[in-house]
C-alpha positions as CSV (number, residue, x, y, z in Angstrom):
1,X,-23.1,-82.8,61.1
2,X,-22.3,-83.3,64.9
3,X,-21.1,-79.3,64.9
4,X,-25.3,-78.7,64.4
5,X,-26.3,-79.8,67.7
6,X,-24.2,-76.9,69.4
7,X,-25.3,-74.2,67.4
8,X,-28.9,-76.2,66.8
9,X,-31.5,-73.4,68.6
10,X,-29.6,-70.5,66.6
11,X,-29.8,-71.9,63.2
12,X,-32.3,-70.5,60.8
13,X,-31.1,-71.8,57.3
14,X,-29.2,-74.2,56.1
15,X,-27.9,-74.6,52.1
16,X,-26.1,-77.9,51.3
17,X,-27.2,-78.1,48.0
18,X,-24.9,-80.1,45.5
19,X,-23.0,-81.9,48.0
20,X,-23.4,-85.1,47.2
21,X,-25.7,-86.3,50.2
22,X,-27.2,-89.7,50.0
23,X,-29.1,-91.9,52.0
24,X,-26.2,-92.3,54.7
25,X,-25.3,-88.6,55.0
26,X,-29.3,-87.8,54.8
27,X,-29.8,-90.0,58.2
28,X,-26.5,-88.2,59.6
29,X,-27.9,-84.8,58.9
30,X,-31.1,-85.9,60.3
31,X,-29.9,-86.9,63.4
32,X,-27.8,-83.5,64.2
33,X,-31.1,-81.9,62.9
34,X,-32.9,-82.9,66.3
35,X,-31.4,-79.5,67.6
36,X,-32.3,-77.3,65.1
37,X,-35.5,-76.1,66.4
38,X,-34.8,-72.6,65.0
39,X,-34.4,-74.0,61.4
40,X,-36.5,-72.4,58.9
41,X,-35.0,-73.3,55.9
42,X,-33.4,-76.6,54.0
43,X,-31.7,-76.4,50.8
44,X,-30.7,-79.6,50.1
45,X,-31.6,-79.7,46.5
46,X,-29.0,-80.7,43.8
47,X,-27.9,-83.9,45.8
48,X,-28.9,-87.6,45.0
49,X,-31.9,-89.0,47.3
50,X,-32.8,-91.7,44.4
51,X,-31.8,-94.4,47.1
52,X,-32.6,-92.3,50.1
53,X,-36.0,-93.9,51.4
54,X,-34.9,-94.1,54.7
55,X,-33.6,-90.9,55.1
56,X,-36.0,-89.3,53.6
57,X,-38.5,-91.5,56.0
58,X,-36.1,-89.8,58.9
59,X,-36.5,-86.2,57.7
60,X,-40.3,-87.0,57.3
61,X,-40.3,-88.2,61.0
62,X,-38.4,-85.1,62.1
63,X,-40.9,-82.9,60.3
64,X,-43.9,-84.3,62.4
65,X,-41.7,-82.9,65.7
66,X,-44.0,-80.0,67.4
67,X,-41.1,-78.1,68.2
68,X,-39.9,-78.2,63.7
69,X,-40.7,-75.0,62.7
70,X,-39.0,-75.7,59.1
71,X,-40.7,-73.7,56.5
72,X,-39.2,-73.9,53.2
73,X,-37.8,-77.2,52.2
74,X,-36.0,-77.5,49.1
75,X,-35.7,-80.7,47.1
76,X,-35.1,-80.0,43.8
77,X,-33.4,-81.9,41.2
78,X,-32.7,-84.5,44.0
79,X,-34.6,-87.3,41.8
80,X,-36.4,-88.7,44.3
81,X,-38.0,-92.2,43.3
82,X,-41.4,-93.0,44.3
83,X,-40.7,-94.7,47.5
84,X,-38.8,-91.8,49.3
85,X,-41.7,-89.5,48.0
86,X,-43.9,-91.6,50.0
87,X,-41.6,-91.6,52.9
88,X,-41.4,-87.9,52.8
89,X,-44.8,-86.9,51.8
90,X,-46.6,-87.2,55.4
91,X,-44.2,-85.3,57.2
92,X,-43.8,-82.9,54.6
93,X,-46.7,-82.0,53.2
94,X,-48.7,-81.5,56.8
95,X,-45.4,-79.1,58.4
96,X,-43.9,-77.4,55.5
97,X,-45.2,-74.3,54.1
98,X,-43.3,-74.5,50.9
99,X,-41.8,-77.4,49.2
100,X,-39.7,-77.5,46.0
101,X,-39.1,-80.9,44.5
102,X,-38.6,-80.1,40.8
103,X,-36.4,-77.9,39.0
């Protein structure tokens, strides 16, 4: 994740789907994100956020960022539990133009 913050500004998607991300490597990613103003697009579906709360909390906190222009977000088949939906869902819904959370 640290290799994001020197190509951060140039970055306009990003696909890590099916990589077996949890709540750890969520807050990681998250945290070399902080760069990545040019970031468009997330894939990250495929990838188990079911304990991820606080990273998704994190990615919902990077979201609200006025200089975020992400886009598309994909979380699809991540199965996201009610808590991290709620953790997501202000950053998200407000700054994304296009969410996927479901197959």
């Amino acid at each position: 994740a640290s290799g994001l913050r020197s190509i951060g500004p140039f970055l306009n998607t990003l696909g890590l789907s099916n990589n077996s991300i949890g709540n750890e490597g969520l807050s990681s990613l998250v945290d070399a994100l902080q760069t990545c103003t040019g970031l468009e697009t997330l894939h990250l579906s495929d990838n188990d956020f079911s304990s991820a709360a606080a990273g998704l909390g994190s990615l919902s906190s990077l979201l609200q960022r006025y200089e975020v222009n992400l886009k598309h977000l994909n979380l699809s088949s991540c199965r996201i539990n009610d808590e991290g939906l709620r953790a997501l869902s202000q950053g998200a819904v407000n700054h994304c133009e296009e969410i996927h959370l479901f197959p």
